[in-house]
C-alpha positions in Angstrom: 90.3 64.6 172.5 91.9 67.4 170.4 89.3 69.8 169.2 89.6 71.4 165.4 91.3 74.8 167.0 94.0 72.6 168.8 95.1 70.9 165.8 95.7 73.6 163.9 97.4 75.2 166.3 99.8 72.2 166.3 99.8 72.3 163.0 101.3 75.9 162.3 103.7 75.3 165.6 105.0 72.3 163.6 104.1 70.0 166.4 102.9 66.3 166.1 99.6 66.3 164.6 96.4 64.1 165.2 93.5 63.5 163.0 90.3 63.8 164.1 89.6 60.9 166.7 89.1 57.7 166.4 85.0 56.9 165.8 83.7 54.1 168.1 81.0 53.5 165.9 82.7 53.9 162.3 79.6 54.1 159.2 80.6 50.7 156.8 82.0 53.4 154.0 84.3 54.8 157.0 85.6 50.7 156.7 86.2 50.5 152.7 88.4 50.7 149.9 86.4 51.9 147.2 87.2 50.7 143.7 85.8 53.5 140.8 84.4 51.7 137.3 83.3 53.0 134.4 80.9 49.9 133.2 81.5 51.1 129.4 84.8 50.1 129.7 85.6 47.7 132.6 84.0 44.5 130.6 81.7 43.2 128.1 79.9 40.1 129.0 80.3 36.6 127.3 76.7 36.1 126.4 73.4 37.4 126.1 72.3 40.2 124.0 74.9 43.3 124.1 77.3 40.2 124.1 80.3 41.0 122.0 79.1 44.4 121.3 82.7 46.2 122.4 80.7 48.0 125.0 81.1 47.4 128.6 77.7 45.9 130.8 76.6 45.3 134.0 76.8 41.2 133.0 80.3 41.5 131.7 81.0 43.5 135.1 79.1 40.6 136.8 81.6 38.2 134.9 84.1 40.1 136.1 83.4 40.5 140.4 85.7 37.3 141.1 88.4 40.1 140.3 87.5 42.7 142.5 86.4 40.8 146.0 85.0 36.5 145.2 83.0 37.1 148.4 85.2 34.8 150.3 88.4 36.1 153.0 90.3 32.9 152.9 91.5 33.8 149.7 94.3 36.1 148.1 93.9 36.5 144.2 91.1 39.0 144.2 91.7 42.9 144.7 89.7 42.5 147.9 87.9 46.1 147.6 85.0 46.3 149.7 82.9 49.0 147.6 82.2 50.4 143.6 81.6 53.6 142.4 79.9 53.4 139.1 79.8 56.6 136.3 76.5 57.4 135.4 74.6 55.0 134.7 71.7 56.4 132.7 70.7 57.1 130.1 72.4 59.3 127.8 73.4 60.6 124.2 77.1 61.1 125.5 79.9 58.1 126.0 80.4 59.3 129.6 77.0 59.6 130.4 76.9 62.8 132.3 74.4 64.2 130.6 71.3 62.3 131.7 68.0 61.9 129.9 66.1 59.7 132.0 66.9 59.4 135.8 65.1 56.6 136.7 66.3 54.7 133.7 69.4 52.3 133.3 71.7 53.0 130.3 70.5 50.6 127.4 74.4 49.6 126.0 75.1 48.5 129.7 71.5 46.7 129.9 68.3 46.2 131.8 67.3 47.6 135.2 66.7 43.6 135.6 70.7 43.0 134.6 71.3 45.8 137.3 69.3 44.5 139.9 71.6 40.8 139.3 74.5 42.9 139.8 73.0 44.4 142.7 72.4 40.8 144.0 76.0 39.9 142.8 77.7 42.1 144.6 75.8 42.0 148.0 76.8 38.0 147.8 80.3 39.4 148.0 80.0 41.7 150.4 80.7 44.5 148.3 78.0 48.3 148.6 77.3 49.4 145.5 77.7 54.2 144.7 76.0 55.1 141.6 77.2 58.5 139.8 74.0 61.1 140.5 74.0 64.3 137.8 72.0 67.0 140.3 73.5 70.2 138.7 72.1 69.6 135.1 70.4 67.6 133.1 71.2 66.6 128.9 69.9 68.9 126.4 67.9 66.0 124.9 66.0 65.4 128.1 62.0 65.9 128.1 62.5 68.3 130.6 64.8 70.9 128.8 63.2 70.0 125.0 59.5 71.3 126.5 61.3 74.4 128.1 62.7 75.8 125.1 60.0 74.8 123.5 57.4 76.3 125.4 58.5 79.7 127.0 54.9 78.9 129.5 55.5 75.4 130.3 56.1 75.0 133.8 59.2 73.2 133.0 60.3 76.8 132.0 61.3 77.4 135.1 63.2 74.3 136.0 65.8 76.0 134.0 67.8 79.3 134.4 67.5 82.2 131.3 68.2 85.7 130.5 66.7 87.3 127.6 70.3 89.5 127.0 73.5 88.0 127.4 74.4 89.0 131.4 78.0 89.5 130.2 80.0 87.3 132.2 81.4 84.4 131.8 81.7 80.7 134.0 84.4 79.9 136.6 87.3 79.3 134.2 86.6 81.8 131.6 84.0 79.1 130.0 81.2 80.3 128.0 78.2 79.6 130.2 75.0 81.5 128.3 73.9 79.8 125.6 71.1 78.6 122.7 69.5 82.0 121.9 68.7 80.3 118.7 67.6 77.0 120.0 65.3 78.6 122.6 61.8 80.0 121.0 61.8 82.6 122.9 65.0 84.0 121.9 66.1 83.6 125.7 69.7 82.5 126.6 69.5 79.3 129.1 72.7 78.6 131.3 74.7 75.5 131.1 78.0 75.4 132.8 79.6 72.2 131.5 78.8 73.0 128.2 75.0 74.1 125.6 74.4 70.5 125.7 74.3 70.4 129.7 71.6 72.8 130.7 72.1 74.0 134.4 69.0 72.5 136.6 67.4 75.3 138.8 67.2 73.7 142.4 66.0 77.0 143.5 62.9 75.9 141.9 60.6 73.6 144.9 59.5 71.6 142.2 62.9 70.9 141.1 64.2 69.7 144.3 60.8 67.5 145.0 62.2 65.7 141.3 65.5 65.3 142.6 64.4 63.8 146.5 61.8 61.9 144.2 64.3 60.3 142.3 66.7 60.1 145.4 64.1 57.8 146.8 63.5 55.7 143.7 67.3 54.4 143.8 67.5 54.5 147.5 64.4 52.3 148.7 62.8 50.7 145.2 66.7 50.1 143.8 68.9 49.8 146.9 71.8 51.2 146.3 74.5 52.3 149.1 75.4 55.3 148.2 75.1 58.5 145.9 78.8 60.3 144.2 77.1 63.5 143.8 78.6 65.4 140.5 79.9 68.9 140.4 78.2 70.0 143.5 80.0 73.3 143.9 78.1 74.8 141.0 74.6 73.7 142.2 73.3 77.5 143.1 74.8 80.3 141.7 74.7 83.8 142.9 75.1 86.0 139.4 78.9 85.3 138.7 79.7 83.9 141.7 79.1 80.3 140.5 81.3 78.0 143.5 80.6 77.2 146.9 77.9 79.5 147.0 76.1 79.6 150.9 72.4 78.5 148.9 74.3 75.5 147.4 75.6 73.9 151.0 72.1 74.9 152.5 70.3 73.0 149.8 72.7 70.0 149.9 72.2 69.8 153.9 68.7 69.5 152.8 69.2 67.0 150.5 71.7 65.0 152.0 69.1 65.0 155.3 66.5 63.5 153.2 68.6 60.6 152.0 69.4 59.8 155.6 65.7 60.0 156.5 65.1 56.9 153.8 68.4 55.3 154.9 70.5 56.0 157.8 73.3 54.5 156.6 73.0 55.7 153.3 76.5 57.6 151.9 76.6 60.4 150.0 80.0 61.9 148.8 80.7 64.7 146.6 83.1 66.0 144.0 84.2 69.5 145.1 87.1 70.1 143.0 88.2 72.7 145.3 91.0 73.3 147.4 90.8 71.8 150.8 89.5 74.4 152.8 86.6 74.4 150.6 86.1 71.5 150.5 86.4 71.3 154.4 83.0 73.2 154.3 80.4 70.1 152.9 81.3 68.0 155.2 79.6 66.5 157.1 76.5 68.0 156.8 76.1 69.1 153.0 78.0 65.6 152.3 78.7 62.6 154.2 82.6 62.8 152.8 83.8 64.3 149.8 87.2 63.7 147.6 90.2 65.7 148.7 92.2 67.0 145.2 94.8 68.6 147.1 96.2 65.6 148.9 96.1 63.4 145.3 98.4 66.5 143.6 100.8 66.5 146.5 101.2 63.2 146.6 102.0 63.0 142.7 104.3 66.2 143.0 105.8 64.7 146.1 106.9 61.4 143.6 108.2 63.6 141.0 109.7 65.9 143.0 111.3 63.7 145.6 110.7 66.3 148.2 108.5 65.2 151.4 108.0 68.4 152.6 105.7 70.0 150.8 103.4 66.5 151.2 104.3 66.7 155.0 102.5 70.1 155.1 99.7 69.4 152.8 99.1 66.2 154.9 98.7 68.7 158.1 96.7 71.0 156.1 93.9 68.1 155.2 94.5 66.6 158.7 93.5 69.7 160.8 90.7 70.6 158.2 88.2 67.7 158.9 86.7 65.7 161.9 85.2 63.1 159.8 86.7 61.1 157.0 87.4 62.5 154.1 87.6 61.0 150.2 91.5 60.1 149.0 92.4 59.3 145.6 94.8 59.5 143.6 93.8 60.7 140.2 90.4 59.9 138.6 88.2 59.8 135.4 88.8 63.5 135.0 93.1 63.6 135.1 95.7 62.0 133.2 96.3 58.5 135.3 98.6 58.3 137.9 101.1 55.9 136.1 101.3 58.8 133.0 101.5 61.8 135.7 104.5 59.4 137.2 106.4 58.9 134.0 105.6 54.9 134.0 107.8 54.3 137.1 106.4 51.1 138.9 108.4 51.9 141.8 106.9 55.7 142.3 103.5 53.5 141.3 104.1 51.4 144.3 105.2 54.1 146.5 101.7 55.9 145.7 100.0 53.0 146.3 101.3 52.9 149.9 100.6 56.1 150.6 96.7 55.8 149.3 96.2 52.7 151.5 97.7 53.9 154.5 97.0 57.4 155.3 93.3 58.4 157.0 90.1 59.1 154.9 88.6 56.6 152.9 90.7 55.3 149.6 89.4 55.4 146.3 91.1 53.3 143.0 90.1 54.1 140.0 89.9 51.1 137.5 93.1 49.8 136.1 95.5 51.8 138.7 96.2 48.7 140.5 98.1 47.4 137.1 99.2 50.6 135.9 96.7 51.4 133.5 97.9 54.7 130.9 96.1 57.6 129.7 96.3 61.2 129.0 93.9 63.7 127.6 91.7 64.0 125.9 89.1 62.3 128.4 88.8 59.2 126.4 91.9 58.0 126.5 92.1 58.3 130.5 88.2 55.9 130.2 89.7 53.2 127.8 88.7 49.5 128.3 90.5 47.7 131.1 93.4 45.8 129.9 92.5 41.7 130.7 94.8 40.0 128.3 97.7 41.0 126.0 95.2 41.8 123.4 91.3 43.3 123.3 89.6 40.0 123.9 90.2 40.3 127.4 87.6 43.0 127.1 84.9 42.4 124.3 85.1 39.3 121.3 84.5 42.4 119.3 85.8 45.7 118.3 86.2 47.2 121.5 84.5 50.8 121.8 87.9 52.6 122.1 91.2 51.0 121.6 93.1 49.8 124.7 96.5 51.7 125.5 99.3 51.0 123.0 101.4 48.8 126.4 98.4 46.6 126.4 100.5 43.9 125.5 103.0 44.3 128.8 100.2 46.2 131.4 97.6 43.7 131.7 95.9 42.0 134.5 97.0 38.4 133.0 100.4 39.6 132.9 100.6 40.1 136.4 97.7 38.0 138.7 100.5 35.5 139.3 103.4 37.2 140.2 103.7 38.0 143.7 106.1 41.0 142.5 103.7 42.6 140.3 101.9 46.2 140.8 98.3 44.1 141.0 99.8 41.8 143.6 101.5 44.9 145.8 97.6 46.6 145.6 96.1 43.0 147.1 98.4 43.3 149.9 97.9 46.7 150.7 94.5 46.1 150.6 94.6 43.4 152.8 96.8 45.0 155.5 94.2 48.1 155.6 91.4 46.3 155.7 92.5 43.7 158.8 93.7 46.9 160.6 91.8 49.0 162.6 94.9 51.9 163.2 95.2 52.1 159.6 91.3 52.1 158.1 90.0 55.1 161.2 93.0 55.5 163.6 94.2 58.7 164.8 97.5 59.9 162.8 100.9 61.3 163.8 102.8 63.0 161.7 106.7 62.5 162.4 110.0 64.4 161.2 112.4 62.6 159.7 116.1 63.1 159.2 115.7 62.7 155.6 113.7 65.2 152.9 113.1 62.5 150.8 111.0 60.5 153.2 107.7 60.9 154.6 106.6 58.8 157.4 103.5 59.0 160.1 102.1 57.0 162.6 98.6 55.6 162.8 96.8 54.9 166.0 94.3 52.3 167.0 91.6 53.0 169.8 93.3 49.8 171.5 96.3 51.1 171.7 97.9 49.5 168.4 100.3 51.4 166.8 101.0 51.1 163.4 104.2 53.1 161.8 104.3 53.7 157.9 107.4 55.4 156.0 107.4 55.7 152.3 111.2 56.9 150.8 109.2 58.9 148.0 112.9 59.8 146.2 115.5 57.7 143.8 117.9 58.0 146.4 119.1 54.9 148.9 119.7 55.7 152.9 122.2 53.1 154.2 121.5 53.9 157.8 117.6 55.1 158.2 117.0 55.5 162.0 113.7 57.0 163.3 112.3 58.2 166.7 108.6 57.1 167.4 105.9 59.9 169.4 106.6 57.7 172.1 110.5 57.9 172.2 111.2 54.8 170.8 113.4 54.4 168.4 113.9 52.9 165.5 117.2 51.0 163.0 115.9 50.2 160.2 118.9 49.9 157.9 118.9 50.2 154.4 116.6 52.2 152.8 116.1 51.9 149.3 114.8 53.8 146.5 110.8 54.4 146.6 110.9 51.2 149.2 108.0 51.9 152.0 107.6 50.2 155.5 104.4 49.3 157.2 105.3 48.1 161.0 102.5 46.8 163.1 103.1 47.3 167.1 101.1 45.5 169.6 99.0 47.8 172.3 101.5 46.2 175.2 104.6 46.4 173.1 106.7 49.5 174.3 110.6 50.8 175.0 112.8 50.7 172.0 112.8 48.9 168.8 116.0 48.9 167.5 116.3 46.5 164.3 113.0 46.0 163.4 112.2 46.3 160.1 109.7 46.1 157.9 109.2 43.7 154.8 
């Protein structure tokens, strides 16, 4: 077993390099493909009261879980993904819903706690764990909590909060303004809000603070059920005057935290958005977080597409590989970023490259809604949250107005367009899906990265506790190889022929299969 300091050593010797090891006892998150939804937008239900309202809702979503796994492995026309994110929940004055006024409450455009609970039901039925979105860094504006504070400079809910009676004169983490409301506050007091004045900062220095947030922790964890906790913006829980990231107080009280959830569930998952650079990020987990969502590795693997140039992904890829001993959170682009298809250009074959490269590397793969059929959007951050594209036209979503309008190629990127054709973007995410989910090497095995012969292509290995070895190559450039020949870590090698543009191989050998496999090929 290679220990942290030995991988990174072979890392900067340029060596073969293993993940960490394989883990004999994986947690069920370590097993799934996680499948990101924002309910306002995913689907509207058919009937009942927000029926035809042109908002999404957790019966619409309901409506809508044949799509994502029918609960039943004998068959082939659902996604197949094993876990959901959801976006806040709550509720909120704001679309997104990241500014929360009532934690223990469900969002009244996406229903009742009783329609969530049904969903709840619906989902264990198909064997899919349900994440919710939890807002710990701040709260909305509006909330009860922040409205008595400003109102009352001796409330105790004061103090849940973080003021300065002068401007301290600095500003936040990317030149933000992050002291605000002297005029909204009685006390003439500025209050700090990071995000923005409608997002007041919470202060988890506070006891009483964090005894709100472990009370609500336990309300969704053993009263709701839920699998799981996203935890928002976490490097900016504690600051330390201007220093306002990965401060040492904000791990120490998220190891706290994240102990108490385990102590109500031991198999409870929490991961975190650190939008930090690796080695940053390397620092949360596991203790602060169970996993948490690796940014670097989704930008290299987009620049890698654009760029046809495997190297700098080849590096990157030993960078995140020598940085954790635990799984850590791939994506490819999220609520936040332009989509991948727009950050590609629209090329389905860079689309399906991407794709491979999600499903197939280590850490545990998140989609966000719509990427499996090429879903568009750029800033601003509504157009990257627009409803998911059903049909041709917006009654796939809603028999109303929908709440934003769909993406102008609607009419040719739709999930009707393509749920029968096995040639399809949708159709190439099922099967990738498919082949992760029935393979040990490729959901926790160890990895190996391997040189090629070419720049444009990237390729690895992935190794299975029983021996099973699984090897993956992805041509990430426009360019065709006639004669694509690659040696194994175990000296064998292999003739695979033609290689063409953006084309990717996944080859599956048995535990007892060794020597040299000359003309295999992948399909």
């Amino acid at each position: 077993m290679q220990n942290r300091f030995s991988r990174r050593l072979a890392a900067l010797l340029g060596a073969m390099l293993f993940a960490a090891p394989a883990w004999a006892e994986p947690s069920w998150w370590e097993d799934a493909v996680f499948y990101q939804v924002f309910v306002r937008s995913f689907a509207d239900a058919g009937a009942g009261p927000l029926a035809g309202d042109g908002v999404g809702d957790f019966r619409g979503l309901i409506e809508r879980l044949d799509y994502l796994n029918d609960g039943d492995p004998g068959t082939e026309d659902d996604l197949g993904v094993t876990a959901l994110w959801l976006l806040p929940i709550s509720p909120s004055p704001s679309y997104h819903g990241y500014d929360i006024t009532d934690y223990r409450g469900i969002n009244p455009d996406y229903g009742t706690m009783e329609d969530f609970r049904a969903f709840m039901e619906a989902c264990r039925g198909r064997g899919i764990r349900v994440v919710i979105d939890l807002v710990i860094n701040h709260c909305s504006s509006r909330h009860p909590w922040f409205l008595e504070a400003a109102r009352d400079p001796e409330s105790p809910k004061r103090d849940w909060f973080i003021w300065s009676e002068e401007h301290p004169g600095w500003r936040g983490p990317w030149n933000q303004q992050v002291w605000h409301g002297r005029v909204r506050d009685r006390a003439g007091a500025y209050y700090y809000g990071c995000f923005s004045p409608n997002m007041p900062d919470l202060n988890l220095e506070n006891p009483a603070v964090t005894a709100e947030m472990k009370g609500i922790a336990r309300f969704w964890i053993e009263d709701v059920g839920v699998d799981g906790f996203r935890l928002d913006a976490i490097k900016h829980l504690i600051e330390d005057g201007p220093v306002q990231e990965n401060t040492p107080a904000t791990i120490a009280w998220l190891e706290d935290f994240n102990a108490f959830c385990k102590s109500l569930n031991p198999d409870f998952l929490t991961v975190g958005e650190v939008w930090s650079s690796t080695e940053q990020v390397a620092r949360y987990i596991p203790d602060a977080v169970d996993t948490a969502f690796e940014f670097d590795l989704g930008y290299a693997i987009i620049h890698a597409l654009n760029t046809g140039e495997a190297d700098r992904l080849h590096d990157r890829l030993a960078a995140v590989l020598a940085a954790y001993d635990t799984p850590v959170a791939t994506f490819l682009t999220n609520h936040d970023q332009a989509r991948v298809m727009s950050q590609l250009g629209g090329h389905p074959g860079k689309a399906r490259a991407a794709a491979a490269l999600l499903l197939t590397l280590p850490g545990v793969p998140f989609i966000y809604y719509g990427e499996e059929i090429g879903h568009t959007g750029g800033k601003p951050d509504p157009n990257i949250r627009t409803p998911m594209q059903w049909t041709a036209d917006p009654s796939g979503f809603t028999a109303g107005t929908p709440w934003r309008a769909p993406q102008a190629d609607a009419a040719e990127v739709n999930v009707a367009a393509q749920a029968d054709d096995p040639g399809s973007l949708l159709s190439h995410y099922r099967g990738l899906i498919r082949q992760r989910l029935g393979n040990d090497a490729l959901r926790h095995g160890d990895t190996v990265l391997l040189r090629t012969s070419y720049p444009e292509v990237i390729a690895y290995e992935r190794l299975g506790t029983d021996g099973r070895r699984v090897f993956v190559y992805v041509n990430i450039s426009d360019r065709q190889f006639d004669d694509f020949v690659q040696r194994l870590s175990n000296g064998a090698t292999l003739h695979l022929g033609v290689l063409e543009p953006y084309a990717h191989g996944i080859i599956d050998f048995p535990a007892d299969q060794t020597g040299d496999h000359a003309d295999d090929r992948a399909d």
